[in-house]
C-alpha positions, 0 to 999 in steps of 0.5 A, a space after each residue: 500500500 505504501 508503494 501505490 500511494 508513495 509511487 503515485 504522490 511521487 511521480 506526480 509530483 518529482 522529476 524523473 530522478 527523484 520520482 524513481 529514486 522514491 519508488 525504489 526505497 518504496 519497493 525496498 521497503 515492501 519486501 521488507 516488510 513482507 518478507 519479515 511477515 513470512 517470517 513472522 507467520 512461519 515462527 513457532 508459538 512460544 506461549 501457552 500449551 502450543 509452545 510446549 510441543 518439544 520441551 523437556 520435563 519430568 514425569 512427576 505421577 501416572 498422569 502429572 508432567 512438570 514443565 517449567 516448574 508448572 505441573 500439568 496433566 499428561 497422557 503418558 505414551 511412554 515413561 515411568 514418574 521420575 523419567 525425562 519426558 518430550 512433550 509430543 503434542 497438546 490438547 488445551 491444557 493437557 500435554 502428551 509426553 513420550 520419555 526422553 531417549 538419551 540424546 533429547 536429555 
């Protein structure tokens, strides 16, 4: 948007040179800013449950995972309490975990 009004108000009314010395900066900035949109369209979440997927934590009971120093509710594929655990996905807020193999420790 910025380009097609910042392009047209600079051709109306710059010269020639200045005119498409403006709508070059203009372009620059538009694939800038687009480019940091993909970006930011394409980072991971890093808040609630979402940003859980792949931490590591601690099975604390049958059904009770600690993340963060936050208990959560679990549906445990793998593990016995006390194991190392990888969140592999999230319902809400209940996480199911996997242990942790010794590489993800």
């Amino acid at each position: 948007m910025l380009l097609l009004i910042g392009g047209t108000l600079a051709l109306v009314f710059l010269d020639l040179p200045w005119s498409a010395v403006v709508i070059v900066v203009l372009a620059a900035v538009e694939v800038f800013e687009f480019r940091l949109w993909m970006w930011a369209r394409r980072a991971r979440p890093r808040a609630g449950t979402e940003g859980m997927v792949g931490e590591r934590g601690t099975l604390l009971a049958a059904n009770r995972v600690q993340i963060r120093g936050t208990s959560y509710p679990a549906d445990v594929l793998d593990g016995s309490p006390g194991d190392r655990v990888v969140v592999e996905r999230s319902d809400g807020i209940r996480l199911t975990v996997r242990k942790a193999s010794d590489d993800e420790v």
